[in-house]
mmCIF file of the C-alpha atoms, coordinates in Angstrom:
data_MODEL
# 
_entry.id   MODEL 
# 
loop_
_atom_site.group_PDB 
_atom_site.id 
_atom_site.type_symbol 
_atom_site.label_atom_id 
_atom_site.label_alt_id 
_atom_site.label_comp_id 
_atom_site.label_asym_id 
_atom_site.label_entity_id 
_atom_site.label_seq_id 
_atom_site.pdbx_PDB_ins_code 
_atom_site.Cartn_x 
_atom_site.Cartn_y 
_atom_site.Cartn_z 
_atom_site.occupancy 
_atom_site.B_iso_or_equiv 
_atom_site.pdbx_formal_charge 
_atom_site.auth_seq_id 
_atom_site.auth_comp_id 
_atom_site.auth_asym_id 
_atom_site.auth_atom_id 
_atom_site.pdbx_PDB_model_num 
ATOM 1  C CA . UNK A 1 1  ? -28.912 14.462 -6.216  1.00 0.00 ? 1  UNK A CA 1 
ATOM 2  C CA . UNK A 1 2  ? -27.302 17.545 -7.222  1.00 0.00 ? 2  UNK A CA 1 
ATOM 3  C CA . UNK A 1 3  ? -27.027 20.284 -4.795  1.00 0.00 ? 3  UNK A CA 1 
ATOM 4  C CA . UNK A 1 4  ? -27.630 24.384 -5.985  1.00 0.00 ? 4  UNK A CA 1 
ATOM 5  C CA . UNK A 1 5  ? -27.323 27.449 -3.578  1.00 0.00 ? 5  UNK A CA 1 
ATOM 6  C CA . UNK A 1 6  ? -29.488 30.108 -4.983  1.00 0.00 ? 6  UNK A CA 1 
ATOM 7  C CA . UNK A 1 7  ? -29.018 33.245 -3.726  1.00 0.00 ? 7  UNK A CA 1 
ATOM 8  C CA . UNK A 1 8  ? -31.730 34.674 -1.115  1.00 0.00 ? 8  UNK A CA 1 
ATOM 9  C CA . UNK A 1 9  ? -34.689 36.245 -3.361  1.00 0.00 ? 9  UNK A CA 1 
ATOM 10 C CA . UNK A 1 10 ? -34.552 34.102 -6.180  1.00 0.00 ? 10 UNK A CA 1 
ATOM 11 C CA . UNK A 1 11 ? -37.647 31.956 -4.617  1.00 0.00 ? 11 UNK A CA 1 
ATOM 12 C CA . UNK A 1 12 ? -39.247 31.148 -7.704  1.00 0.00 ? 12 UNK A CA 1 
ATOM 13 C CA . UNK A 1 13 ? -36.013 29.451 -9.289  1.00 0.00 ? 13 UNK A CA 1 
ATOM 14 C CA . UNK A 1 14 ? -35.544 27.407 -6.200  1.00 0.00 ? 14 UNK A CA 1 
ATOM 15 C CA . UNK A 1 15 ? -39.301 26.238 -5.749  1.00 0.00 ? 15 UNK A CA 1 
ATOM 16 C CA . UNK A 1 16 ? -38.818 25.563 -9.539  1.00 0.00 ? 16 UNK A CA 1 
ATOM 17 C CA . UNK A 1 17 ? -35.269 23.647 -8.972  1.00 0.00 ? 17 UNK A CA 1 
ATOM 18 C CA . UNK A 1 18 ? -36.531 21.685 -6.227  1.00 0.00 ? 18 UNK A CA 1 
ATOM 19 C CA . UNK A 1 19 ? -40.090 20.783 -8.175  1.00 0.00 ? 19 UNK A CA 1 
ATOM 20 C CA . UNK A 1 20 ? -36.896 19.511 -10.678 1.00 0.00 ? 20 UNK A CA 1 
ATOM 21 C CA . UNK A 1 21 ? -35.586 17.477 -7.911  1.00 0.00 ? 21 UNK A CA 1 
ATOM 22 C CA . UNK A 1 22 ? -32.355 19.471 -7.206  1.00 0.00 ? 22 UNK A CA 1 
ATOM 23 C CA . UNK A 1 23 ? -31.561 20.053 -3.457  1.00 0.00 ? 23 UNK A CA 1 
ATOM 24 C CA . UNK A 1 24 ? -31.395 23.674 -2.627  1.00 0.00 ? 24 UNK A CA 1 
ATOM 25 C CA . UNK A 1 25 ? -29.651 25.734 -0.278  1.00 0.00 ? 25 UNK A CA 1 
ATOM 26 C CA . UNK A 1 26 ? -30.697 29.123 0.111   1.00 0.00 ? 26 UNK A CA 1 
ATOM 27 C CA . UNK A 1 27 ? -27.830 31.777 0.460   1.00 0.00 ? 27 UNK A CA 1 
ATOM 28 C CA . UNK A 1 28 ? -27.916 33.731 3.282   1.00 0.00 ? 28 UNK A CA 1 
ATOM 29 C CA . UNK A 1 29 ? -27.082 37.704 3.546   1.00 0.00 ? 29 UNK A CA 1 
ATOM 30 C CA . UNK A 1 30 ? -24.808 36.874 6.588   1.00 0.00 ? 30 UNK A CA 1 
ATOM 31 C CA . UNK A 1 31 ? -21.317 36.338 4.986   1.00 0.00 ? 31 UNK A CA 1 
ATOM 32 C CA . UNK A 1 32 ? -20.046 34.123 7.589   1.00 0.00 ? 32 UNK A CA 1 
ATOM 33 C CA . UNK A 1 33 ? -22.786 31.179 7.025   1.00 0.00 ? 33 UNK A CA 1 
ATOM 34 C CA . UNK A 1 34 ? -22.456 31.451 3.184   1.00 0.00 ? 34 UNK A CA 1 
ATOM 35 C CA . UNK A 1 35 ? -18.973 30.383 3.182   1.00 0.00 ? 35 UNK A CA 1 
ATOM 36 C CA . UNK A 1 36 ? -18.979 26.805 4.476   1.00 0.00 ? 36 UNK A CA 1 
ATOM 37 C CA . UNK A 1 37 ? -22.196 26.340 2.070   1.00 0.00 ? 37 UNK A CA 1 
ATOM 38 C CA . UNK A 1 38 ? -19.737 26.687 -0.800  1.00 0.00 ? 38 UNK A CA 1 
ATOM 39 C CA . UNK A 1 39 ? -18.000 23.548 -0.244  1.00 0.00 ? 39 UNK A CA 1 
ATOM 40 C CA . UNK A 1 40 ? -21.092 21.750 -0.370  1.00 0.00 ? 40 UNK A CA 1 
ATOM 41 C CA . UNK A 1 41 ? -23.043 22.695 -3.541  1.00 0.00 ? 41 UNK A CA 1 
ATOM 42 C CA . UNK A 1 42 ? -22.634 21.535 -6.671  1.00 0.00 ? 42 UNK A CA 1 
ATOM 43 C CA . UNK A 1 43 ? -23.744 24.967 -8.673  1.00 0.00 ? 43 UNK A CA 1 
ATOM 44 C CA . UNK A 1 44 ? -24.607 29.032 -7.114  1.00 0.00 ? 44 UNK A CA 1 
ATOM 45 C CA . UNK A 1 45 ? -27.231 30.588 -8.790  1.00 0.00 ? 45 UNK A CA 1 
ATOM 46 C CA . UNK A 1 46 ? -27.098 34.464 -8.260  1.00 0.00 ? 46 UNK A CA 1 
ATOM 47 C CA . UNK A 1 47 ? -29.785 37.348 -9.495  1.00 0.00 ? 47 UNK A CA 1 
ATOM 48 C CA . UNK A 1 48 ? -26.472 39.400 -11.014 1.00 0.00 ? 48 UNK A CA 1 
ATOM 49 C CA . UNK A 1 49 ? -26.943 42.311 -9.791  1.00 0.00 ? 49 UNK A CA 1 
ATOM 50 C CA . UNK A 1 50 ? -24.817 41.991 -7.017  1.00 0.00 ? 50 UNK A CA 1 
ATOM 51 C CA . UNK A 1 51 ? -21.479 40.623 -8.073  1.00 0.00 ? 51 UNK A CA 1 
ATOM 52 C CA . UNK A 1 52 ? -20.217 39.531 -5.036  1.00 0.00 ? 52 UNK A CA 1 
ATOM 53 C CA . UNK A 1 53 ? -23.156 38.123 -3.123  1.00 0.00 ? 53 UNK A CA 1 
ATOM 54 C CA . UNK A 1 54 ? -20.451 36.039 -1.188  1.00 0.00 ? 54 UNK A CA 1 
ATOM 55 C CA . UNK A 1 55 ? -18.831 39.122 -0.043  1.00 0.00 ? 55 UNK A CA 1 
ATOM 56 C CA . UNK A 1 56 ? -15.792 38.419 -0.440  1.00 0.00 ? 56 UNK A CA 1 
ATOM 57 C CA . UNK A 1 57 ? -14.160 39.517 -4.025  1.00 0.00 ? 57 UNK A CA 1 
ATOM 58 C CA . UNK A 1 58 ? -11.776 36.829 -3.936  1.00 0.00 ? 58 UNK A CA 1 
ATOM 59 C CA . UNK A 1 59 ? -13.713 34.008 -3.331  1.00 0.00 ? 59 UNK A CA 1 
ATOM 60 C CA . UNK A 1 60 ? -12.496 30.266 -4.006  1.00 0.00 ? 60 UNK A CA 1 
ATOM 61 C CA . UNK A 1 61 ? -15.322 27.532 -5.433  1.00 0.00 ? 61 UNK A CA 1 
ATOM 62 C CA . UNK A 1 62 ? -14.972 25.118 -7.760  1.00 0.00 ? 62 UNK A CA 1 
ATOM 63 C CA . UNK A 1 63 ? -18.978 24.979 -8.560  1.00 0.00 ? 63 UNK A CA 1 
ATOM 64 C CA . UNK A 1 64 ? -19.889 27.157 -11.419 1.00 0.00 ? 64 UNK A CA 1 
ATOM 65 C CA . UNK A 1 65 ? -22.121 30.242 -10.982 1.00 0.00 ? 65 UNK A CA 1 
ATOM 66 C CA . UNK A 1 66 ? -25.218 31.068 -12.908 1.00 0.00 ? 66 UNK A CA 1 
ATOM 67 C CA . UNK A 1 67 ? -26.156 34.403 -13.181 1.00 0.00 ? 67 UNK A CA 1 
ATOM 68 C CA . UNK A 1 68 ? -30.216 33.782 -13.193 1.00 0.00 ? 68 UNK A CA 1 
ATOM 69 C CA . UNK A 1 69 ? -30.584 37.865 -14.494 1.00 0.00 ? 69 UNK A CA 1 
ATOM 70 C CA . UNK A 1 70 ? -33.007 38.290 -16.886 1.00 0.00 ? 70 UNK A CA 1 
ATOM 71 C CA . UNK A 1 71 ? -33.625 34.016 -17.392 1.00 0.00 ? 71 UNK A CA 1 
ATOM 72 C CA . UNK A 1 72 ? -36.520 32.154 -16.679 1.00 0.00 ? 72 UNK A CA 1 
ATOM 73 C CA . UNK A 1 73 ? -36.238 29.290 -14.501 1.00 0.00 ? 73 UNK A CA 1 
ATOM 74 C CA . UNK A 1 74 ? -36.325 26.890 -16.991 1.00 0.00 ? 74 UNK A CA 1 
ATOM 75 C CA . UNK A 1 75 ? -33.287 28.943 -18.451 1.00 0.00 ? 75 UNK A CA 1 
ATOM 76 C CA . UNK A 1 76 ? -31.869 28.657 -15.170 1.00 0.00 ? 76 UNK A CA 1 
ATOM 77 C CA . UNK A 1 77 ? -32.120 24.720 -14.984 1.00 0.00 ? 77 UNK A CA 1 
ATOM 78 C CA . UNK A 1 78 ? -31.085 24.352 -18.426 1.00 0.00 ? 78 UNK A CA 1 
ATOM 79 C CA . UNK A 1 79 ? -27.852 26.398 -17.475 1.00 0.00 ? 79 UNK A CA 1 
ATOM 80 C CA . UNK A 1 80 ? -27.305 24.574 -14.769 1.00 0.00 ? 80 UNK A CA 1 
ATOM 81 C CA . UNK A 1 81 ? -27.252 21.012 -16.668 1.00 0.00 ? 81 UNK A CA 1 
ATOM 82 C CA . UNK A 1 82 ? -24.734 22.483 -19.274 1.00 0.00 ? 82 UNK A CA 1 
ATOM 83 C CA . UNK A 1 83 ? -22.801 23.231 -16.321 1.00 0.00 ? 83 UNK A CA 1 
ATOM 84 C CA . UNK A 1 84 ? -22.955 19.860 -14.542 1.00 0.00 ? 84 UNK A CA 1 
ATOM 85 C CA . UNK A 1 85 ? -23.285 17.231 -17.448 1.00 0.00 ? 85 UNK A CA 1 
# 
């Protein structure tokens, strides 16, 4: 099963995800606890209007990051499985 932080306040894409089966994390606002999450999802999912949700500018992760702005969450899901597949 594929794993997918979303980033806090994007509830309807990650009720939608996990209806999809995906596992979702949440992101937190605390910058300390979102950093070890990194290493274990597959995809982030931010809303894009804060470009550095991590809070750190330089941040290392190999999973690619959808920027959910303005996309439904089938968009979202559909982004996601370019991404992964």
């Amino acid at each position: 099963m594929r794993k997918v932080g979303v980033e806090k306040g994007l509830s309807n894409i990650a009720d939608y995800l996990t209806r999809e089966g995906y596992s979702v994390e949440v992101l937190s606002e605390s910058i300390d606890k979102n950093i070890p999450k990194l290493k274990e999802v597959d995809v982030i999912v931010t809303a894009g209007y804060n470009t550095d949700m991590l809070g750190i500018s330089d941040t290392a992760t190999k999973a690619p990051v959808v920027n959910a702005r303005g996309l439904t969450p089938e968009e979202v899901k559909a982004q996601i499985e370019e991404r992964l597949f």
